[in-house]
Structures are given as C-alpha cells and as structure tokens.
C-alpha positions as CSV (number, residue, x, y, z in Angstrom):
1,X,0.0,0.0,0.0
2,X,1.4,3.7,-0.5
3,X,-0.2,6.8,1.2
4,X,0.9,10.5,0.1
5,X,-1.8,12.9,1.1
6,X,-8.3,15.9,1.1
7,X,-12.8,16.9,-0.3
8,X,-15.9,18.4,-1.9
9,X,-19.4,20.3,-1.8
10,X,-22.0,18.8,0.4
11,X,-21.1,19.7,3.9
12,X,-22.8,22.3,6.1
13,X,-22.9,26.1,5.4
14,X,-19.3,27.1,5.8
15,X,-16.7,29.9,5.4
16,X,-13.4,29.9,3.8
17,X,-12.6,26.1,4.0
18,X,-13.5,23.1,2.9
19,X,-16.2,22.8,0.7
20,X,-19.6,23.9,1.7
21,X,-19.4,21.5,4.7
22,X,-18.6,23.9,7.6
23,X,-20.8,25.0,10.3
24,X,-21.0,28.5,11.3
25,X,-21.8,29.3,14.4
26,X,-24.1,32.7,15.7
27,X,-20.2,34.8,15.9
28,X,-19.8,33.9,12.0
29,X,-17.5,31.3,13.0
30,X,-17.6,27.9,11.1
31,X,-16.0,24.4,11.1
32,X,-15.1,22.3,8.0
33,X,-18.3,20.9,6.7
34,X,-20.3,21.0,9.8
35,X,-23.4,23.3,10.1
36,X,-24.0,27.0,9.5
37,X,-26.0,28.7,12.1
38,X,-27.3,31.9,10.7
39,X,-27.3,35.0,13.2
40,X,-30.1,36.2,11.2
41,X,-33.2,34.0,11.1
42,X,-36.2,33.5,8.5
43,X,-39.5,32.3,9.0
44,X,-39.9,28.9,8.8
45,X,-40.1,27.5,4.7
46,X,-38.2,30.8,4.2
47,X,-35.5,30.4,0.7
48,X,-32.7,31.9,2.6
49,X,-30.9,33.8,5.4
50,X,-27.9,36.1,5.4
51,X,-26.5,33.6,7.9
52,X,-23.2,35.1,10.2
53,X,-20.6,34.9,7.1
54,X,-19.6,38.2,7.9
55,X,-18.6,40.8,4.9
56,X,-15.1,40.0,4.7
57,X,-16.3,36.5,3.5
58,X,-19.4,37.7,1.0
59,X,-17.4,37.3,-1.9
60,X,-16.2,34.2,-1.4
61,X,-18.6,30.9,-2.5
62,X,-19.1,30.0,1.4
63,X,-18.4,26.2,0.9
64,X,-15.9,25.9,4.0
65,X,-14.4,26.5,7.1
66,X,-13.0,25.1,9.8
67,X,-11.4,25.5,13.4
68,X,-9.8,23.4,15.7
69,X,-5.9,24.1,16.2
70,X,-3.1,21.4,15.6
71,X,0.3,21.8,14.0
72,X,1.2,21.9,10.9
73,X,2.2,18.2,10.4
74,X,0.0,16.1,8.1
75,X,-1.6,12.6,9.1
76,X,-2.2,10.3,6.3
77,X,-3.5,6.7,6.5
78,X,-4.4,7.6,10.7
79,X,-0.5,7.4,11.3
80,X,1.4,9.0,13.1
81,X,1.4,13.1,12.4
82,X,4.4,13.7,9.8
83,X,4.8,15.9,6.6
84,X,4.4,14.7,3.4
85,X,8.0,16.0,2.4
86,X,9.5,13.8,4.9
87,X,11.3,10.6,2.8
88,X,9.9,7.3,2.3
89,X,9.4,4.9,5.0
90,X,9.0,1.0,4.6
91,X,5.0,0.6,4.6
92,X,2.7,-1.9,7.1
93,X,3.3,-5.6,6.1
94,X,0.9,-7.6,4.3
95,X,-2.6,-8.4,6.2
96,X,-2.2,-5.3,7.6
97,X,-4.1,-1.8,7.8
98,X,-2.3,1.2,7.1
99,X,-4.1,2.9,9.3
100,X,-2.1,1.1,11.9
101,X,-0.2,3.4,14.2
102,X,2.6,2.6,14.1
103,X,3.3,3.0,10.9
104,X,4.2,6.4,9.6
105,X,3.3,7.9,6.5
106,X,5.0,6.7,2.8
107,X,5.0,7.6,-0.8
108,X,6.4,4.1,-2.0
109,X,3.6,2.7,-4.0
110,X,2.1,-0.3,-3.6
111,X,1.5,-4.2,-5.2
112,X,-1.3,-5.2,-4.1
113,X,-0.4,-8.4,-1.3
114,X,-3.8,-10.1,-2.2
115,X,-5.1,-11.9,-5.4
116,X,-7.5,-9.4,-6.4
117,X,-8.3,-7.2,-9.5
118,X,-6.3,-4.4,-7.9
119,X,-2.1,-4.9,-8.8
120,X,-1.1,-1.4,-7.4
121,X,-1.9,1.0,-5.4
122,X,-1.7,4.7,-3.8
123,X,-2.7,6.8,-1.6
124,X,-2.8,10.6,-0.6
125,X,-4.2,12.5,2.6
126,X,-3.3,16.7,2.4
127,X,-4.5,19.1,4.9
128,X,-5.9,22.0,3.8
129,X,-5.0,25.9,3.8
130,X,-7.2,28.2,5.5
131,X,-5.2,31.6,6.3
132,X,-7.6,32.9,8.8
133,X,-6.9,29.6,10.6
134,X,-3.0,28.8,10.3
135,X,-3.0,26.3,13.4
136,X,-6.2,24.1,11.1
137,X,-6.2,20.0,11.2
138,X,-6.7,17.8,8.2
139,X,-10.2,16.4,9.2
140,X,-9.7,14.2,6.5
141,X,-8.7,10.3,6.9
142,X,-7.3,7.7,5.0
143,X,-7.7,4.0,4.9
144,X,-6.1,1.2,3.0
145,X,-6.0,-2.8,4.2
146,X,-6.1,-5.6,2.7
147,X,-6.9,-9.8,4.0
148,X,-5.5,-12.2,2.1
149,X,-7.1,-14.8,4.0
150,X,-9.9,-13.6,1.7
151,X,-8.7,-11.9,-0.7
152,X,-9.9,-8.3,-0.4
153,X,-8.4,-4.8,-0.5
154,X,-10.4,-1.7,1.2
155,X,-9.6,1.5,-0.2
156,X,-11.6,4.2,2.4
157,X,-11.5,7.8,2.7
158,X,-13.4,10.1,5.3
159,X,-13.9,13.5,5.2
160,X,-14.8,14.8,8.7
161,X,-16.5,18.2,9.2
162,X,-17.7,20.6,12.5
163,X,-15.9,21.6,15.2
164,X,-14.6,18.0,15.9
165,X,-14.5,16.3,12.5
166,X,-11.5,15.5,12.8
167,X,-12.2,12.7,16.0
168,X,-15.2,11.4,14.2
169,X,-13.4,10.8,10.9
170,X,-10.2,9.1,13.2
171,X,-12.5,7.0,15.1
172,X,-13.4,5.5,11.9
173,X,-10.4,5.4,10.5
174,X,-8.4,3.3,13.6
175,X,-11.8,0.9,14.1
176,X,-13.6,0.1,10.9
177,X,-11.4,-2.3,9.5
178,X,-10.6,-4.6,12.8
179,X,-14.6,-4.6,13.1
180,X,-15.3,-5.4,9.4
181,X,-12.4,-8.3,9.3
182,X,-14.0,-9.7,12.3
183,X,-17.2,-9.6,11.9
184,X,-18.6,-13.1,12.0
185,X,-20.1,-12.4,8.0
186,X,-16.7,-10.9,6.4
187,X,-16.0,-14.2,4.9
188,X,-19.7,-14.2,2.6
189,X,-21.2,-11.1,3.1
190,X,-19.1,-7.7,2.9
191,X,-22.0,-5.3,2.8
192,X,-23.7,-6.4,6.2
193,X,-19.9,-6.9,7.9
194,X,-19.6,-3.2,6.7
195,X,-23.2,-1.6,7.3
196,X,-22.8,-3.8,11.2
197,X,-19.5,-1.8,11.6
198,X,-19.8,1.3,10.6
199,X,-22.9,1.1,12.8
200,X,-21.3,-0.2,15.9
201,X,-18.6,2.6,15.5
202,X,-21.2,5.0,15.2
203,X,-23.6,4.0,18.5
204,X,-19.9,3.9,20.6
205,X,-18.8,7.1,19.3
206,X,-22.2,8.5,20.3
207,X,-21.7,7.8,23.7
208,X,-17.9,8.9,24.2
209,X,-18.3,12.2,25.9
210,X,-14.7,12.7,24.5
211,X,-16.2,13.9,21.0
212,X,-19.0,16.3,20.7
213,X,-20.5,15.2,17.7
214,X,-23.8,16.9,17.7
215,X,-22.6,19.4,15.2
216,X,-19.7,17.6,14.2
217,X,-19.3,14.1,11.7
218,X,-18.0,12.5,8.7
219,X,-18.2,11.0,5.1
220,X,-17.2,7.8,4.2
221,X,-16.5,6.2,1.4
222,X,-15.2,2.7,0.4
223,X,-14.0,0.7,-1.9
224,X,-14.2,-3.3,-1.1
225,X,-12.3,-5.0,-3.7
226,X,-13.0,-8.7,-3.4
227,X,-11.6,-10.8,-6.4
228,X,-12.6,-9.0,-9.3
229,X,-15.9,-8.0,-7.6
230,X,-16.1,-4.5,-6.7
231,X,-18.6,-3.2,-3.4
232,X,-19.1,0.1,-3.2
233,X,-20.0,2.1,0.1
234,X,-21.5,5.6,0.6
235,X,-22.2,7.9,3.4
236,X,-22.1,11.6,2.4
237,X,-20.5,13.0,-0.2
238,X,-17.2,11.6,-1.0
239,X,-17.2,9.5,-4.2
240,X,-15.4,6.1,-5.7
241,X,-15.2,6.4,-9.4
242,X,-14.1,3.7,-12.2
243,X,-11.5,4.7,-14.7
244,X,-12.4,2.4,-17.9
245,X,-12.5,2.2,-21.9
246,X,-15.3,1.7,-23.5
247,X,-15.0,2.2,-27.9
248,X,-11.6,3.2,-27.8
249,X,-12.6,6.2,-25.4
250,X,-11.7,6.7,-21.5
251,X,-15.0,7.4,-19.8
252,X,-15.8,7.5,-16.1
253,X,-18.4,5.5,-14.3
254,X,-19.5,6.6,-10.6
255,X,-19.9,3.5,-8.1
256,X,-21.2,5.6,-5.1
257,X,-23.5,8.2,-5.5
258,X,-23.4,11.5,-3.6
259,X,-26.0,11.7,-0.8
260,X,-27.2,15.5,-1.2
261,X,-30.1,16.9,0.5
262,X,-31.8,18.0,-3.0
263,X,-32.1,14.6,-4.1
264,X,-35.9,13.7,-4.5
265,X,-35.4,10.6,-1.9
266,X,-33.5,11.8,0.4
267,X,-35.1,15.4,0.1
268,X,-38.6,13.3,1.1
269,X,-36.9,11.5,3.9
270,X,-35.7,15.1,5.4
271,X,-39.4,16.7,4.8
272,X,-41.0,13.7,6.6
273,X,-38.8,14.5,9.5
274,X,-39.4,17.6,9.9
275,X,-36.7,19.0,8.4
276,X,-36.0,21.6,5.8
277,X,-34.0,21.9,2.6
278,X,-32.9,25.4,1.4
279,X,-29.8,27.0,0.2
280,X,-28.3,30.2,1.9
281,X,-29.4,33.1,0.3
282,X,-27.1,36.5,0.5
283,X,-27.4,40.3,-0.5
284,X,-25.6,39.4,-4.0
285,X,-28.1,36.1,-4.6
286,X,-28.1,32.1,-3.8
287,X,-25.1,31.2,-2.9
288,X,-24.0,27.9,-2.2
289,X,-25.6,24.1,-1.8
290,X,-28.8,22.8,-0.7
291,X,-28.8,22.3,3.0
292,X,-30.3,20.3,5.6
293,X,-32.5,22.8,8.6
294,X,-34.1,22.2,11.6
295,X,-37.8,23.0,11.0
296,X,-38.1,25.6,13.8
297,X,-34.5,27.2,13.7
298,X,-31.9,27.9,11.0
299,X,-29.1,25.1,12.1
300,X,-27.1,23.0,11.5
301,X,-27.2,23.5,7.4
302,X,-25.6,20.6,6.6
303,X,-24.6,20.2,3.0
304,X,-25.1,16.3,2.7
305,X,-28.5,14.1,3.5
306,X,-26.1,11.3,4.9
307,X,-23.5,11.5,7.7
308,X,-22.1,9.5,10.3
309,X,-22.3,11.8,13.8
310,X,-24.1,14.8,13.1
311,X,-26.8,14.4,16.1
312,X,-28.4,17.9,15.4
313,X,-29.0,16.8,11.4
314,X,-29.8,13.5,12.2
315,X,-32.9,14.8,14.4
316,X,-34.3,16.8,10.6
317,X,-33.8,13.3,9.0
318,X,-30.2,13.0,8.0
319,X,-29.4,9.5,8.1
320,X,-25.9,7.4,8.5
321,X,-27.4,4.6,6.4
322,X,-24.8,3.3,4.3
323,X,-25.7,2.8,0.5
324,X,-23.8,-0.3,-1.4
325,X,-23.8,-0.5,-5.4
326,X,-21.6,-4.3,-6.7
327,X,-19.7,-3.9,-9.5
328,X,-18.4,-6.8,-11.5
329,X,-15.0,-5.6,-12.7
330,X,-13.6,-6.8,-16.8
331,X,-10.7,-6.8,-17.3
332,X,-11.2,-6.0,-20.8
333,X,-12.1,-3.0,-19.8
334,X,-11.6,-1.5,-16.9
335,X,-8.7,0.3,-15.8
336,X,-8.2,1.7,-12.4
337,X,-10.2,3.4,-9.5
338,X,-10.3,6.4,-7.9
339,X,-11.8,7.1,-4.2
340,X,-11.7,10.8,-2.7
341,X,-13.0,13.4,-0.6
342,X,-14.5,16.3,-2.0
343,X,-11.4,18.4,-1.6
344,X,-10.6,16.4,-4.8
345,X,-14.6,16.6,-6.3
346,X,-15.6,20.4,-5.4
347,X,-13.7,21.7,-8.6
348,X,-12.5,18.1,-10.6
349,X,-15.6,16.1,-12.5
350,X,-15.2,12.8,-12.7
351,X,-14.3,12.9,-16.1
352,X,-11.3,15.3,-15.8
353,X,-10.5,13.1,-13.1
354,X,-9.8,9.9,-15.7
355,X,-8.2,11.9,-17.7
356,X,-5.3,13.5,-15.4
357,X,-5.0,9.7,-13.8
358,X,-4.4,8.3,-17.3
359,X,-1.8,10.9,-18.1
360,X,0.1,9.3,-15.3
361,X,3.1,6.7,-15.3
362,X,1.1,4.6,-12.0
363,X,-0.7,5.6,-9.2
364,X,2.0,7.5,-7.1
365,X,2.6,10.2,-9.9
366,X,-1.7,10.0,-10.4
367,X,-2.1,11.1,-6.9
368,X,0.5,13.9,-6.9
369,X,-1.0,15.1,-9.9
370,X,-4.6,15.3,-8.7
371,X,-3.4,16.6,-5.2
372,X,-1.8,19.7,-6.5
373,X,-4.7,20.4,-9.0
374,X,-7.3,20.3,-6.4
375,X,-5.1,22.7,-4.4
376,X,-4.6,25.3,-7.3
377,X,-8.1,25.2,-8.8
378,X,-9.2,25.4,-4.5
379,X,-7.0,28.5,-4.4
380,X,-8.2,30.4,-7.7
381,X,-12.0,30.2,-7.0
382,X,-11.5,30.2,-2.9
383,X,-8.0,31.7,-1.6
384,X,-8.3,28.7,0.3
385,X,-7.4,24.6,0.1
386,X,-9.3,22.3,1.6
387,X,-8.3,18.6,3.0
388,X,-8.0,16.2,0.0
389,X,-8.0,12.4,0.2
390,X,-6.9,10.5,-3.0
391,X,-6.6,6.9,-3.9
392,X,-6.0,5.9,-7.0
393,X,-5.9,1.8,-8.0
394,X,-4.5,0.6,-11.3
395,X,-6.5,-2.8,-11.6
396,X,-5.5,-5.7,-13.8
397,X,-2.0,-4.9,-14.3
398,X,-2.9,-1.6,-16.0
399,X,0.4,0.0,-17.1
400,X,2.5,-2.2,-15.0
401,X,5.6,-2.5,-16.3
C-alpha cells in the first residue's frame, strides 16, 4: 500500500474552508463541513438567510471553514502526524491496515499483497489551507488494508467536518477495519460486515463524551475490492469512481453516488422529518448548496443528507445509512479506481479526473497530480485549500511495467 496525502461540496454552510461542509456558528464562526448557524433568522419555509458569514467572507462561495488548532504536520492513512516531504518509509506488512499506528506515513507505492483485481496502489491525505486559521487540522482520513485470507483490499476515505471532524473521521479510521475483518459475516457477506461496523462505530462514538458530535461528523466512502468484484460504500459526499475504456474512449463510471439533501429521496426523507432543505441566500443572490435545517430554527445546514455523527441533522432526517452498489470488474475493460473526498470533487468532475490519472506513469505520480490540482483550482475560485483524500488503484495490471 502507498499513502501520500483531502474533499468536496455537500457539507454544512461554511466559510473559507472546505467545501460547503462547515458550520457557522451565531459569531460567523464555522468548522469544515459542519453546520451554518445563521445570526439572522427567517420564517420557517423561508429560501434563505444572510447567515453570520460576515462581509469579509461575502465574496467568497461560502463552501468551508474550519477550526480546531493542531500543528502543521500532516496525518495520512491515521499514522502517526508527519509531513508529506518527509522521505519514504517501509509501509505496514501484508494483512495489515495502514491505518495502523505505528506506521508512519509513505510515498512508495504499492502491489497489491492479495489476489485481487487491484495490482497497485496509492494513496494521498493533504491538509488544507485556510489563512484565517493557520493552526487548522486535516479532518480528513485515509484507509487502506487488505486480507489475504480472503482476498480483499479496502480502499476508504473520510472526510470529517464541524468543530470536531477531525475525531469522528479518526475514530473511523483506527476501528472500521478490525470490526469489518472480524465480523462473523466478512468471509460471505461484505456489505452487512460493513453496514454492522460502521454502525457499531457510530452507536460507541455517540456515547464517548470525548467527542461532541452533535454538530460535528464524517463521510465515508469505500472501496471493497474482493476478487474482481467491486462493493461500493456511501455515506455523504465523498465518491469512488471507475477509470475504464469503452470504444476506444476513456470514460468515467460513478460507483457511489453523492447523498445530497436535493435529491428527490433523500429530500422526502428530510421533509417527513421535519426538516428543511434550502440554500443560503445573500445580499448578491443564492449562494451555495442545498442544506439540511431544523424546521423551527436555521441550524445546522448541513450540505449532505447522509453523515455518520451529526446528532443535530440527524434529528431533521439526515441519516448514517450506508448505500452499497456491486460492480463486477472486466478486465477487458476497466482500468483503475479512484476514491476521494471532496477536496478532490468540489472543482475536478469525474471525467477530468480519468483523464489526469491516465496521463500518469502509475498511481504514485496520479495522486500527486490530482493533489496539486485540487489545491490550485481550491485557491483560484476560494483563496483557500481544503483537506483532500486521494486513492488511485491501477486494476488488472494496467500500465504495469
């Protein structure tokens, strides 16, 4: 496995960083991706509010912000806190997560130590750049284990947001793979080991009076690479894509599917709740996502109808449901795999996506690549970065040489 070192729209009302995921609170302060709580309220069923932004943010699309302080070292695959410039270091031995502790961050890439469509392997986890908040964490997390006992990689990214986004997404990060390869259905059925996981994690974490997650949570999103069978798994907003040809032409097919609160489904699920679904509306005009409201007050305006933590959303009829899609890979034609956060997806469609991978030597250089894109195109339309999450997995040898 190889780490390097982000995320998208679909979090909660925010300022300067990280797309629109971030909560704001009454002071116009906001967290990555969490909630936005407007200082000026509407009636209820109203379009919009002026929300506390402040002026010096007005011109700016609102997707993110964050707070929190930490230092300025990066933690990729949930090891131990070290900057990406630092040199290679030998990676976590086969049957082994590298989320593990103990080992620290890498750029060697990897061949894959299981018999499974995936031969090689990298992976990326950036913190962001907010310069109203220099001492910022990377809320984002990284996951990437594989079992040969059953032949299966996981491929995982999370994307935390709020205040403390950044526990949420590590408690997933250092538990969901011992509690998935354990579970007593691994071995026949990944989608219930997963959905029994992530739902374990989720009561526990709940009850830990260590992380306040009633404004506070996390995407996930997962890619369970069994054989040449491919599960995908979806809460929130993060995305896994497939890199394949199809006629002679590179297209891009999603395997999870964004969980946004505009979606007719999941927009009914929020109404029936109680909820409300509205974008913020400013002095210069809509700005922003569809959000998820409280009926009777103007919080938490979440940017995604899915989350793990998020006890304030989750009472307007956000749910932490995962969603699975299987995907029978060919190797005829299909190429490699790409799982990130939205600091990849807020300004990168899928399709430009395929397109920078392919113009890659392997994985390693693909990850790079879409890292430092995200990052300029973040600063052109923003004047801010946020956390970005990459994985990038050649399948059936593709340009191994």
């Amino acid at each position: 496995m190889n780490a390097s070192n982000g995320r998208r729209n679909g979090d909660e009302e925010k300022t300067p960083h990280q797309s629109s995921k971030g909560k704001s609170d009454s002071k116009g302060k906001s967290d990555s991706k969490g909630k936005t709580e407007p200082k000026a309220k509407t009636e209820p069923g109203a379009k919009g509010v002026m929300g506390a932004i402040g002026k010096p943010f007005q011109k700016m699309r609102r997707r993110l912000t964050v707070t929190g302080s930490s230092g300025q070292a990066e933690h990729v695959d949930g090891t131990d806190a070290r900057s990406d410039e630092e040199g290679p270091v030998k990676g976590p031995p086969k049957g082994s997560s590298s989320s593990n502790p103990s080992y620290p961050p890498h750029k060697n890439k990897y061949k894959s130590a299981v018999r499974c469509a995936v031969t090689e392997y990298s992976g990326v986890s950036k913190k962001g750049h907010a310069p109203y908040n220099p001492r910022k964490k990377n809320q984002d997390a990284l996951i990437m284990a594989d079992d040969p006992s059953t032949n299966t990689l996981v491929l995982c990214v999370l994307d935390g947001h709020g205040e403390h986004g950044d526990g949420v997404s590590q408690t997933f990060r250092d538990q969901l793979i011992p509690e998935m390869f354990n579970h007593p259905t691994w071995n026949t059925d990944v989608q219930k080991a997963s959905a029994d996981a992530i739902s374990k994690i989720e009561r526990n974490m709940l009850r830990n009076y260590r992380i306040d997650s009633e404004f506070s949570g996390t995407t996930l999103s997962m890619a369970i690479v069994r054989g040449n069978t491919l599960t995908g798994v979806n809460v929130g907003d993060s995305r896994v894509i497939l890199g394949k040809v199809l006629n002679d032409e590179l297209t891009a097919q999603d395997i999870t599917f964004d969980h946004k609160p505009d979606t007719p489904k999941e927009k009914e699920r929020i109404l029936g709740c109680g909820g409300r679904v509205f974008a913020v509306e400013y002095d210069d005009g809509i700005d922003g996502p569809p959000r998820v409201w409280l009926g009777h007050m103007d919080i938490p305006g979440l940017a995604m109808s899915r989350s793990l933590g998020d006890v304030v959303a989750h009472s307007a009829g956000v749910i932490s449901d995962p969603e699975f899609t299987e995907t029978e890979l060919n190797p005829l034609t299909d190429k490699f795999l790409v799982v990130a956060t939205d600091g990849l997806w807020e300004f990168c469609d899928n399709l430009e996506t395929v397109q920078l991978v392919d113009d890659q030597a392997g994985p390693t250089d693909a990850v790079d690549v879409l890292v430092t894109e995200a990052a300029t195109r973040w600063m052109h339309e923003e004047q801010v970065i946020d956390d970005t999450t990459i994985v990038v997995a050649n399948l059936f040898n593709y340009k191994s040489n």
